[in-house]
The first five atom37 places (N, CA, C, CB, O) and aatype in JSON, in Angstrom:
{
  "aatype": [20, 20, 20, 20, 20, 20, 20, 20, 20, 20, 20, 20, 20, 20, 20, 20, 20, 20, 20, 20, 20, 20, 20, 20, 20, 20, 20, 20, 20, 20, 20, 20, 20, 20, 20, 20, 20, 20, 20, 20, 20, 20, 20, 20, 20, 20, 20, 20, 20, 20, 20, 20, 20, 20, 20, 20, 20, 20, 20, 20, 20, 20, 20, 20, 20, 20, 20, 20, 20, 20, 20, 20, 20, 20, 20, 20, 20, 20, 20, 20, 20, 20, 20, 20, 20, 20, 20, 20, 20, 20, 20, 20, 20, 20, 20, 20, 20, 20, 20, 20, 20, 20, 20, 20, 20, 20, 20, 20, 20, 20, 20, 20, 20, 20, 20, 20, 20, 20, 20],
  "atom_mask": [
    [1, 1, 1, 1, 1],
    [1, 1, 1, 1, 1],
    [1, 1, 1, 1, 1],
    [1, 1, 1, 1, 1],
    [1, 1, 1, 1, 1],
    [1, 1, 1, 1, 1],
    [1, 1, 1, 1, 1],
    [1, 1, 1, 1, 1],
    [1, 1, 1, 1, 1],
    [1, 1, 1, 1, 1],
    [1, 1, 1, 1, 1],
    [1, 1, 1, 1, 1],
    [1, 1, 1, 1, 1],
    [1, 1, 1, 1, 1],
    [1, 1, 1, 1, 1],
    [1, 1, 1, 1, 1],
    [1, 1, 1, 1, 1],
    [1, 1, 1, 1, 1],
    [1, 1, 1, 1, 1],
    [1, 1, 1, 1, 1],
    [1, 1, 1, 1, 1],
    [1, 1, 1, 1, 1],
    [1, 1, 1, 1, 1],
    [1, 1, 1, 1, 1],
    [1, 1, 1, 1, 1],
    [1, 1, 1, 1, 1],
    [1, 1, 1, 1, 1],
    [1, 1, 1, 1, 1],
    [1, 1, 1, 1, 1],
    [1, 1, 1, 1, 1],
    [1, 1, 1, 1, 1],
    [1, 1, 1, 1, 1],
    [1, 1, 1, 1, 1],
    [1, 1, 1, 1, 1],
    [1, 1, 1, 1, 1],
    [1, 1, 1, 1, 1],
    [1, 1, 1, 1, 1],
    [1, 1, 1, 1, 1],
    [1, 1, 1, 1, 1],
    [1, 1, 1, 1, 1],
    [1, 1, 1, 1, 1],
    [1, 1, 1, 1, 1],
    [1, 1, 1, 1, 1],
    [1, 1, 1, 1, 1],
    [1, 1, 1, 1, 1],
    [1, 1, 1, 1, 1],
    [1, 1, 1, 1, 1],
    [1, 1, 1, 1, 1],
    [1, 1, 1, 1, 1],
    [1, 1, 1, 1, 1],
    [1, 1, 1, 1, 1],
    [1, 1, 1, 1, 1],
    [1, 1, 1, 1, 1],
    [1, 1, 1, 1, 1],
    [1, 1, 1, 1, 1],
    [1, 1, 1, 1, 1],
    [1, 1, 1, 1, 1],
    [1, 1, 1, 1, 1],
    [1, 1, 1, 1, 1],
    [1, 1, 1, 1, 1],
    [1, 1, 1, 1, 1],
    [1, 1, 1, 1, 1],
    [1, 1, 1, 1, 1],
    [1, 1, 1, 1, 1],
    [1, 1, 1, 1, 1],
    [1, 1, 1, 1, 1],
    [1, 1, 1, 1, 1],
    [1, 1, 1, 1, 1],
    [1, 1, 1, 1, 1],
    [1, 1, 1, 1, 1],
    [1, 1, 1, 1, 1],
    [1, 1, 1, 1, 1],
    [1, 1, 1, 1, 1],
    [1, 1, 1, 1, 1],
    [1, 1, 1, 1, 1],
    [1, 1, 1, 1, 1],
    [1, 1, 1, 1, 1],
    [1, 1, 1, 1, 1],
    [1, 1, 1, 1, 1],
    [1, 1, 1, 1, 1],
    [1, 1, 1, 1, 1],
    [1, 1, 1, 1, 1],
    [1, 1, 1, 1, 1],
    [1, 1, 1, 1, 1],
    [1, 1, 1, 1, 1],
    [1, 1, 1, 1, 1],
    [1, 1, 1, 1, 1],
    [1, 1, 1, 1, 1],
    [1, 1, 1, 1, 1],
    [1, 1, 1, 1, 1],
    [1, 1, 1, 1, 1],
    [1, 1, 1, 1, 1],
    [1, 1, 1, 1, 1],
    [1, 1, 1, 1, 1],
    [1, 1, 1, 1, 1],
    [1, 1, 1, 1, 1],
    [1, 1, 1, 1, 1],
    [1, 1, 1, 1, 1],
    [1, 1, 1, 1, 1],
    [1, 1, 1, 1, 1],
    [1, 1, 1, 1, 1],
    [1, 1, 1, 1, 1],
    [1, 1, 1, 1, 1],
    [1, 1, 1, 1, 1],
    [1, 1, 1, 1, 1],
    [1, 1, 1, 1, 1],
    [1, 1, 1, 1, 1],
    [1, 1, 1, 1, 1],
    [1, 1, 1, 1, 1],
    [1, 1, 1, 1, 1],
    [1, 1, 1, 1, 1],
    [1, 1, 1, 1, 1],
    [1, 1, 1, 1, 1],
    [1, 1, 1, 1, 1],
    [1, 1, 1, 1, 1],
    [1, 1, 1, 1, 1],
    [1, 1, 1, 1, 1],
    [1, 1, 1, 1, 1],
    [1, 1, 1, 1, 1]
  ],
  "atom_positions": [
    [[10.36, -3.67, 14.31], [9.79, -4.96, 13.94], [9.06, -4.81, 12.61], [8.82, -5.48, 15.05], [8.44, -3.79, 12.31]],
    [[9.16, -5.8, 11.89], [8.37, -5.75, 10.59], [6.84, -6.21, 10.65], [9.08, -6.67, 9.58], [6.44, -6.99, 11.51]],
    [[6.15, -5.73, 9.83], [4.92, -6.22, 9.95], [4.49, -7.66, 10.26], [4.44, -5.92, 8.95], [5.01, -8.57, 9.62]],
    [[3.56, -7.91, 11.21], [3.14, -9.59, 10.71], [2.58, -9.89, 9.95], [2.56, -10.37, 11.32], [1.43, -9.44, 9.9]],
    [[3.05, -10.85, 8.91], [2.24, -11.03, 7.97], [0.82, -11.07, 8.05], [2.58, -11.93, 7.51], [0.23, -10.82, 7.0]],
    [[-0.17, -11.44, 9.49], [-1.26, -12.18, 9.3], [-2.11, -10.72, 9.72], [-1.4, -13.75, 10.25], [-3.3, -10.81, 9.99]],
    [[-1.58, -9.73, 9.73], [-1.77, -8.11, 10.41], [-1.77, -7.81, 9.27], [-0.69, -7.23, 11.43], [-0.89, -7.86, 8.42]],
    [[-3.41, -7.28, 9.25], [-3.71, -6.18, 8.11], [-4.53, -4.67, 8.49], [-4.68, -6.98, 7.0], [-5.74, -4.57, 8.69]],
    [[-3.57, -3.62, 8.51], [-4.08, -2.65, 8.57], [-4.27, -1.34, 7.79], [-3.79, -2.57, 9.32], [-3.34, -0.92, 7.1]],
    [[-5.78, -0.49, 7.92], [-6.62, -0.11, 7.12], [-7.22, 0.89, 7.63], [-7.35, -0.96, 6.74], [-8.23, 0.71, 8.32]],
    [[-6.65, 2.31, 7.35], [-6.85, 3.18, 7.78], [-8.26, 3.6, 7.1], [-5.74, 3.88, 7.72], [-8.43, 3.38, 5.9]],
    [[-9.14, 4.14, 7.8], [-10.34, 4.77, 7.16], [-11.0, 6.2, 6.96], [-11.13, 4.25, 7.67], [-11.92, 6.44, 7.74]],
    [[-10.69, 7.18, 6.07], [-11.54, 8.04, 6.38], [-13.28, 7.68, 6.47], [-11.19, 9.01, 5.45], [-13.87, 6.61, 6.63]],
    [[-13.65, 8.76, 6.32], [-15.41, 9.03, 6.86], [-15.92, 8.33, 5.81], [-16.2, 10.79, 6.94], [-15.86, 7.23, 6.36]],
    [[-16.3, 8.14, 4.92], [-16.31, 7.01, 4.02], [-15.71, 6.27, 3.14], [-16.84, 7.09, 3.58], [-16.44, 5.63, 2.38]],
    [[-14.32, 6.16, 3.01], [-13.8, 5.59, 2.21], [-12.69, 4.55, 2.77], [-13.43, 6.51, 1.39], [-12.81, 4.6, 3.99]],
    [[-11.8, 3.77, 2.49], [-10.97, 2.96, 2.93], [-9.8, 4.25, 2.05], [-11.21, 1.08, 2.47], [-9.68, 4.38, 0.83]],
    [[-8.89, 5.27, 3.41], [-7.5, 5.6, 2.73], [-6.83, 5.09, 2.34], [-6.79, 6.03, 3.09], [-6.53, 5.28, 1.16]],
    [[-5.89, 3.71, 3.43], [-4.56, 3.43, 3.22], [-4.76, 2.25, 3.47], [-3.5, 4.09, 3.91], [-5.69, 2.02, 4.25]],
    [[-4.04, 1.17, 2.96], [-4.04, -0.22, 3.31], [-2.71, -0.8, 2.83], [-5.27, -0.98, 2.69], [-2.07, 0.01, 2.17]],
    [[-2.2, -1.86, 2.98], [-1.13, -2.41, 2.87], [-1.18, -2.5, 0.78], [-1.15, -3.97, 4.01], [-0.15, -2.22, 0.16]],
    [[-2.38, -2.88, 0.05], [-2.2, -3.02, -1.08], [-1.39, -1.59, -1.9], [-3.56, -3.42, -1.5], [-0.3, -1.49, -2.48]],
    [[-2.68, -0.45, -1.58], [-2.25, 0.61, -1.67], [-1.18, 1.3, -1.04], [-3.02, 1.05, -1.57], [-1.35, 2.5, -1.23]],
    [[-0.21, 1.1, -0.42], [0.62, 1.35, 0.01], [1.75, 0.83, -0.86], [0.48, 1.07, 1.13], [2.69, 1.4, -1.42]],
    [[1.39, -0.31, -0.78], [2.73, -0.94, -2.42], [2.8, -0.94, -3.52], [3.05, -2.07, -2.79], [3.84, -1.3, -4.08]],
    [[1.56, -0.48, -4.28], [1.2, 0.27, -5.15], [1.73, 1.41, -5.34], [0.23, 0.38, -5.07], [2.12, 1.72, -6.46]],
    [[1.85, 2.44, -4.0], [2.8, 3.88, -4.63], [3.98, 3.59, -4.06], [2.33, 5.59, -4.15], [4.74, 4.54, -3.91]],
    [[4.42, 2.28, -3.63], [6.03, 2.41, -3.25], [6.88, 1.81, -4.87], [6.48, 1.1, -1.53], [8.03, 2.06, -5.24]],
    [[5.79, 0.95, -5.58], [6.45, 0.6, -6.29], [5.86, 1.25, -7.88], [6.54, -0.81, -5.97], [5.96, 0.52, -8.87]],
    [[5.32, 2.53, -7.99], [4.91, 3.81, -8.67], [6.26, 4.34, -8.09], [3.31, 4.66, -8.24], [7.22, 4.18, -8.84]],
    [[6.39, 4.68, -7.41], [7.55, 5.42, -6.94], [9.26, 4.84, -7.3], [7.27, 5.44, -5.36], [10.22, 5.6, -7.31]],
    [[9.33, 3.33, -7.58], [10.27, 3.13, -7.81], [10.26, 2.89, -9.17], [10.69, 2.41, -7.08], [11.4, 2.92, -9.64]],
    [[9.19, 2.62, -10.15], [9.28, 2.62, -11.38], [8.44, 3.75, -12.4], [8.97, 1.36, -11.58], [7.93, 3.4, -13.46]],
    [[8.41, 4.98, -11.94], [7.89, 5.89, -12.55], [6.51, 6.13, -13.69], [8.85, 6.13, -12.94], [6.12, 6.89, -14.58]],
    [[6.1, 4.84, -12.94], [4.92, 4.25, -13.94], [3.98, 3.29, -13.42], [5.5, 3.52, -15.13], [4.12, 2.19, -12.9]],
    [[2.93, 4.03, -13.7], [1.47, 3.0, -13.04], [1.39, 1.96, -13.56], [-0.04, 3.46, -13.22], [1.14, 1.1, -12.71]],
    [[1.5, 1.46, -14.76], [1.09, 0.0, -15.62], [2.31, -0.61, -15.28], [0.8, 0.02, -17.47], [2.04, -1.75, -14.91]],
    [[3.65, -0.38, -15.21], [4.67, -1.39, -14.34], [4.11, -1.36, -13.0], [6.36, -0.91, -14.25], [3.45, -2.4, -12.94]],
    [[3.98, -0.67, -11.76], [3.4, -1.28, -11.0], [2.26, -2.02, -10.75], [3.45, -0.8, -10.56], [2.25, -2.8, -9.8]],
    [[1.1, -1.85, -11.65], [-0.01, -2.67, -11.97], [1.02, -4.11, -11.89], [-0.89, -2.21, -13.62], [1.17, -4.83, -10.9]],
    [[1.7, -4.28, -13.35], [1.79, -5.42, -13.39], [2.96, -6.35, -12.33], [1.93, -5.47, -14.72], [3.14, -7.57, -12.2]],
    [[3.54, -5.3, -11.76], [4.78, -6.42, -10.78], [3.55, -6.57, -9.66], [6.8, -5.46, -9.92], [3.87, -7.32, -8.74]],
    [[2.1, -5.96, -9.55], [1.09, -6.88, -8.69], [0.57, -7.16, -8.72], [0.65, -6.96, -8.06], [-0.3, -7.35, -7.86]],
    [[0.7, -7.61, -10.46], [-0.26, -8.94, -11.27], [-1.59, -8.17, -11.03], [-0.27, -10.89, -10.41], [-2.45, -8.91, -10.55]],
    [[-2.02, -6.84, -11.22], [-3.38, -6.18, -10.91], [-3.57, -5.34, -12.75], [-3.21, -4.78, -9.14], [-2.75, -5.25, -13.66]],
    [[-4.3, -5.11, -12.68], [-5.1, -4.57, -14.3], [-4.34, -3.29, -14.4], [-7.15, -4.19, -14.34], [-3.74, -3.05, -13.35]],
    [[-4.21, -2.55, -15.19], [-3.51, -1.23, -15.39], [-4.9, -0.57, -14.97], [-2.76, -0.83, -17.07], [-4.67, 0.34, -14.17]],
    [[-6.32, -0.73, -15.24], [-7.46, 0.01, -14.55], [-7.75, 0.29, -13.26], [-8.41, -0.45, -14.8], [-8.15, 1.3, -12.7]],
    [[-7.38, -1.15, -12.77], [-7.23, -1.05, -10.88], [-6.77, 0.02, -10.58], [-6.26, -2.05, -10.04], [-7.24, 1.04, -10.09]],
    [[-5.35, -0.42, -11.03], [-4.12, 0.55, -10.33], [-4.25, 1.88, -10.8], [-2.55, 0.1, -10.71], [-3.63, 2.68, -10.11]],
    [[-4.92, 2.41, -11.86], [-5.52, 3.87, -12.04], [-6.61, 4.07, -11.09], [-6.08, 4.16, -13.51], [-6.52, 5.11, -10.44]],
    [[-7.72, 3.27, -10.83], [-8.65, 3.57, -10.22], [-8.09, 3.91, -8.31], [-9.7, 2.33, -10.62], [-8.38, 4.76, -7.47]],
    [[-7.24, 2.75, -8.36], [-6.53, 2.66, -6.92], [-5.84, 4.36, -6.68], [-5.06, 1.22, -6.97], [-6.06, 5.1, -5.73]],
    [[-5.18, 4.57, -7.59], [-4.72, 5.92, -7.67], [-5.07, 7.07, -7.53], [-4.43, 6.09, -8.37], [-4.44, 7.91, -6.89]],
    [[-6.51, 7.33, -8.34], [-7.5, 8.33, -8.45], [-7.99, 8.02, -6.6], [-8.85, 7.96, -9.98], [-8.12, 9.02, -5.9]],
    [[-8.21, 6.71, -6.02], [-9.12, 6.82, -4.73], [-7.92, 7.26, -3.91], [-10.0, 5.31, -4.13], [-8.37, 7.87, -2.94]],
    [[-6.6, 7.22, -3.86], [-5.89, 8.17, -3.1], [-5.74, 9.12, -3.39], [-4.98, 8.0, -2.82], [-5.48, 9.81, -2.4]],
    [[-5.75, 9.77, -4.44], [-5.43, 11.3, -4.78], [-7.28, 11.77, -3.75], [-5.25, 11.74, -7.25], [-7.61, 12.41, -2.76]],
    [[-7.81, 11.11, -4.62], [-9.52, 11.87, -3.82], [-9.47, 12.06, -2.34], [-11.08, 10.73, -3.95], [-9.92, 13.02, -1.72]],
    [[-8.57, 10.47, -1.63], [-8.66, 10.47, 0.22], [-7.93, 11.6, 0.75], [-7.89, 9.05, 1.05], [-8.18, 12.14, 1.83]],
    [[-6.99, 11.96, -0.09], [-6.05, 12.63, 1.09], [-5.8, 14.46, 0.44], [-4.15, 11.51, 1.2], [-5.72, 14.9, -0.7]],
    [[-5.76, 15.03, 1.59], [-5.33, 17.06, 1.24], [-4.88, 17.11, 0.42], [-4.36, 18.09, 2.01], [-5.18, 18.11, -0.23]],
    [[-3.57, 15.93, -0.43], [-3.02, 16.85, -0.91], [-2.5, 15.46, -2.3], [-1.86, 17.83, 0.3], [-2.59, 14.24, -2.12]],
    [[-2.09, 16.03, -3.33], [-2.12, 14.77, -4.31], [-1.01, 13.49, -4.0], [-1.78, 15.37, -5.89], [0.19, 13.66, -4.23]],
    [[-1.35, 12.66, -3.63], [-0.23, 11.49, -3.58], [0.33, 10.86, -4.93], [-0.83, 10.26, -2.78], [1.33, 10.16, -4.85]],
    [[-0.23, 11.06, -6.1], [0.9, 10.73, -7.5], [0.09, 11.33, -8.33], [1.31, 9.01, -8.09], [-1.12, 11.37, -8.5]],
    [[1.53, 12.07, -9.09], [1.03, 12.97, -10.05], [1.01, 12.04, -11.17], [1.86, 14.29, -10.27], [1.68, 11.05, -10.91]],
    [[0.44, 12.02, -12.39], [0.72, 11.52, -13.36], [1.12, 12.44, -14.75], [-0.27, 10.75, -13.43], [1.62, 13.54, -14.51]],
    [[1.01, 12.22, -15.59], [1.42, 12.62, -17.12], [0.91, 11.96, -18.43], [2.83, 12.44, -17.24], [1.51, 10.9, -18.59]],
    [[0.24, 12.13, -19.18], [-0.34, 11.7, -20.32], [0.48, 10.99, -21.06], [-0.83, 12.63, -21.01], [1.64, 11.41, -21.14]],
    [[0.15, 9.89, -21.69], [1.1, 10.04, -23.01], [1.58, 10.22, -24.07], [1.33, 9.8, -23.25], [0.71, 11.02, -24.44]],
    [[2.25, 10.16, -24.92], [2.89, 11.01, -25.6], [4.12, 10.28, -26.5], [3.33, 12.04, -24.61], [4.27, 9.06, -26.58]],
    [[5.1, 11.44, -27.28], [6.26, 10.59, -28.41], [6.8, 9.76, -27.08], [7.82, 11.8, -29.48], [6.61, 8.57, -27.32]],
    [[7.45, 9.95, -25.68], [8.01, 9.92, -25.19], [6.81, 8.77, -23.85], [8.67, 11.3, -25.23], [7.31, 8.28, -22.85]],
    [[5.77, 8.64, -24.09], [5.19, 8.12, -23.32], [4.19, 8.78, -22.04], [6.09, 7.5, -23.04], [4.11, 9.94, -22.45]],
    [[3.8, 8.76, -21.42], [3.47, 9.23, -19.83], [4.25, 8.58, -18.94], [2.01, 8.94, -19.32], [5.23, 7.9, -19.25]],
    [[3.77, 8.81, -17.57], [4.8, 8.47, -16.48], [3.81, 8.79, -15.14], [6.39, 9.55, -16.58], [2.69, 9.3, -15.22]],
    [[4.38, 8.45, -14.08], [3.97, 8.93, -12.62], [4.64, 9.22, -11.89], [3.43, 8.3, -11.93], [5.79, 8.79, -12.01]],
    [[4.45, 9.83, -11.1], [5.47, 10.36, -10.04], [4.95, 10.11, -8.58], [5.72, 11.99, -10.24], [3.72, 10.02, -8.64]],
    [[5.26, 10.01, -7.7], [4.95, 9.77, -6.13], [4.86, 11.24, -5.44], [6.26, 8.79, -5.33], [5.89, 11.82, -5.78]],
    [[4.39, 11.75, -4.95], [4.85, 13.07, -4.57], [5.19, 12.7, -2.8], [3.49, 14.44, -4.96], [5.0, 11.76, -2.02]],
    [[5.95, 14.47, -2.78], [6.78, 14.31, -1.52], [5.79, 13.82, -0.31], [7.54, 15.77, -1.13], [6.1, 13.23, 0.72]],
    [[4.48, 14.26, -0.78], [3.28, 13.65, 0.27], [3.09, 12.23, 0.43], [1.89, 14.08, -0.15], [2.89, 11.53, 1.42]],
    [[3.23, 11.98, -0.94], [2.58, 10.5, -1.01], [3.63, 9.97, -0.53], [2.08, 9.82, -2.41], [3.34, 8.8, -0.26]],
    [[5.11, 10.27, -0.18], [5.71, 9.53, 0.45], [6.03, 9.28, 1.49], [6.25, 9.49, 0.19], [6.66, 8.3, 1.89]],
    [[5.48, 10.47, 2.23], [5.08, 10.67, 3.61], [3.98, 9.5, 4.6], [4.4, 12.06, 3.46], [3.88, 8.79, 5.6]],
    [[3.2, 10.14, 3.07], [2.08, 9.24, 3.68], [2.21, 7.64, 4.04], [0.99, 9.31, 2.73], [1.53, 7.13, 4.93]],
    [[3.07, 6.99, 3.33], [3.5, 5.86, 2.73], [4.56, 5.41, 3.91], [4.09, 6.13, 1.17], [4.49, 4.34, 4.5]],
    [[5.42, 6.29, 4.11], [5.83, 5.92, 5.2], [5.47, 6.18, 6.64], [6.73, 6.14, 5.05], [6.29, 5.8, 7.48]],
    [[4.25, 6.84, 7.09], [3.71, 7.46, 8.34], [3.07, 5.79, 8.63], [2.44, 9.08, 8.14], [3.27, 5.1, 9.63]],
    [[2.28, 5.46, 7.42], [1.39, 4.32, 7.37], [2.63, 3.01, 7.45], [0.3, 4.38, 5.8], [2.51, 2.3, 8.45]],
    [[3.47, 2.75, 6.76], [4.54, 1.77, 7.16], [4.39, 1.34, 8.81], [6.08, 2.53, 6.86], [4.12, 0.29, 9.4]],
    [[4.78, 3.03, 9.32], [5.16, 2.66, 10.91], [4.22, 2.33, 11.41], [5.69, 3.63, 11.83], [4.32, 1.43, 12.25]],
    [[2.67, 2.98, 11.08], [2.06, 2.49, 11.78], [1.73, 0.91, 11.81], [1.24, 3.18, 11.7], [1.41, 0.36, 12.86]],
    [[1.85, 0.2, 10.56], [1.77, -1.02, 10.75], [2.82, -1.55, 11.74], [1.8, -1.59, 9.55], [2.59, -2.38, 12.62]],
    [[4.17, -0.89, 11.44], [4.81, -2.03, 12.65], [4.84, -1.61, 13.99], [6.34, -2.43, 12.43], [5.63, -2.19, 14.74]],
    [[4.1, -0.66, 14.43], [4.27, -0.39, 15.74], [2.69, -0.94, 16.17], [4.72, 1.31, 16.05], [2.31, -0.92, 17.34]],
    [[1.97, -1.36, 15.19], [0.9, -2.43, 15.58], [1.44, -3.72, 15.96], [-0.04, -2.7, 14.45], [1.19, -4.31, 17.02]],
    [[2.33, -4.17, 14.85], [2.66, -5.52, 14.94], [3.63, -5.88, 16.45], [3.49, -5.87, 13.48], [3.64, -6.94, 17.09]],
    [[4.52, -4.41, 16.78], [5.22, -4.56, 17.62], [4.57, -4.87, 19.24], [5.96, -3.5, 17.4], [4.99, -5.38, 20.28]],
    [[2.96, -4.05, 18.61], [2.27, -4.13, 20.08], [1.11, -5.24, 20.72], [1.58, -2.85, 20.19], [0.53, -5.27, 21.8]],
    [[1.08, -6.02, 19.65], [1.05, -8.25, 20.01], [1.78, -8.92, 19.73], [0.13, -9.3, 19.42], [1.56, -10.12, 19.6]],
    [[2.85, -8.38, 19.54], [4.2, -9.42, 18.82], [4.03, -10.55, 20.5], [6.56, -8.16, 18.5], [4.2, -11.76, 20.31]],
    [[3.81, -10.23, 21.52], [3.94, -11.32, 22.74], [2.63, -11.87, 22.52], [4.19, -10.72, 24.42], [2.54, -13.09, 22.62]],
    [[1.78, -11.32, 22.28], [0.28, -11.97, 22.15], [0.35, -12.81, 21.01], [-0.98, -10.87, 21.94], [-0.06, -13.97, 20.98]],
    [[0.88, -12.2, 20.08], [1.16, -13.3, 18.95], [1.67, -14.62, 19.31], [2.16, -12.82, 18.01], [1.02, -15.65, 19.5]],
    [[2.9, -14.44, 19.36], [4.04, -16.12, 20.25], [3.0, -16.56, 20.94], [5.69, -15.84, 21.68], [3.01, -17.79, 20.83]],
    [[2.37, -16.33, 21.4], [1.5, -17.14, 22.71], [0.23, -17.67, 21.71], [0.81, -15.83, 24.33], [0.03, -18.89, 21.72]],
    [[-0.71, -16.73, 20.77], [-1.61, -17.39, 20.31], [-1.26, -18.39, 18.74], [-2.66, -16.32, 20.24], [-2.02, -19.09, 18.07]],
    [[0.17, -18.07, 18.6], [0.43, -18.84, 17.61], [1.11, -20.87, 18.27], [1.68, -17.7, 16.7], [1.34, -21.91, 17.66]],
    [[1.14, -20.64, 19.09], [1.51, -21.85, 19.45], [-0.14, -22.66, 19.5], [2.47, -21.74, 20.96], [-0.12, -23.87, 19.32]],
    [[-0.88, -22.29, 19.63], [-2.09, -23.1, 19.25], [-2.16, -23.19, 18.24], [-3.19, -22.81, 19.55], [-2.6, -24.34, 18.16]],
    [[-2.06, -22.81, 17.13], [-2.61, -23.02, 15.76], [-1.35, -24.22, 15.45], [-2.69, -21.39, 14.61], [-0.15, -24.27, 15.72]],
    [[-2.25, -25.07, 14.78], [-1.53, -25.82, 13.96], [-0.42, -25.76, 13.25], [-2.06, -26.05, 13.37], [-0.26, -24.64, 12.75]],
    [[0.78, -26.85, 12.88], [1.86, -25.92, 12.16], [1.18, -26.29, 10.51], [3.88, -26.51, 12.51], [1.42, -25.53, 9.57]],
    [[0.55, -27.19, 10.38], [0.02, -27.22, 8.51], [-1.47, -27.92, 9.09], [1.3, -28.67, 6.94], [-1.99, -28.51, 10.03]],
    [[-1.73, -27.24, 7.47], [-3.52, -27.3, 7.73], [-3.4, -28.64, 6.4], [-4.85, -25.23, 7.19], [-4.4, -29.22, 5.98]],
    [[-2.19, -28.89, 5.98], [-2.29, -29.73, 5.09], [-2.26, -31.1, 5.67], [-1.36, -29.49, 4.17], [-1.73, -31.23, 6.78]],
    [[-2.82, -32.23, 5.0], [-2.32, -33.45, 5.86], [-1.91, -34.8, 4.77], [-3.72, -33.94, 7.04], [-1.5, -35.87, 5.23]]
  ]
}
């Protein structure tokens, strides 16, 4: 099952927020475009965020989740590492095996809510 949209989950170490759905698409899409400021911008977020976002996962977790590279004639770049993609997908499942486990509680409390809040 895919996530529910209205399901947001947010893994925490001892003080920090690790993993969350933002950060999570942040290094999926570092990972598909080899570059932090393209993923900044396909999520309309600052190229500073998405460095800062970066630096707070490399700090949360054992082991580095994206390497980066300076730039240069040729530019800089990022890379995802084999961790960070681990991580990325450990955290995936766990969202949908959340979503999978009120998907009945859901159907049932979504029939109360209104279908538009517009009128």
């Amino acid at each position: 099952m895919d996530r529910y949209p209205g399901l947001t989950l947010r893994v925490l170490g001892t003080d920090f927020p690790a993993m969350g759905p933002g950060k999570a698409r942040l290094i999926e899409l570092i990972d598909e475009t080899g570059s932090i400021s393209a993923a900044a911008r396909a999520m309309d977020m600052s190229y500073r965020r998405a460095w800062q976002l970066v630096d707070a996962l490399n700090q949360s977790f054992t082991e580095p989740v994206v390497l980066t590279a300076i730039g240069g004639k040729r530019g800089g770049g990022a890379a995802v590492t084999a961790f960070g993609r681990e991580a990325t997908r450990v955290f995936r499942q766990m969202e949908s095996k959340a979503s999978s486990a009120i998907a009945a509680d859901l159907r049932k409390y979504n029939l109360r809510l209104r279908k538009s809040s517009r009128r």
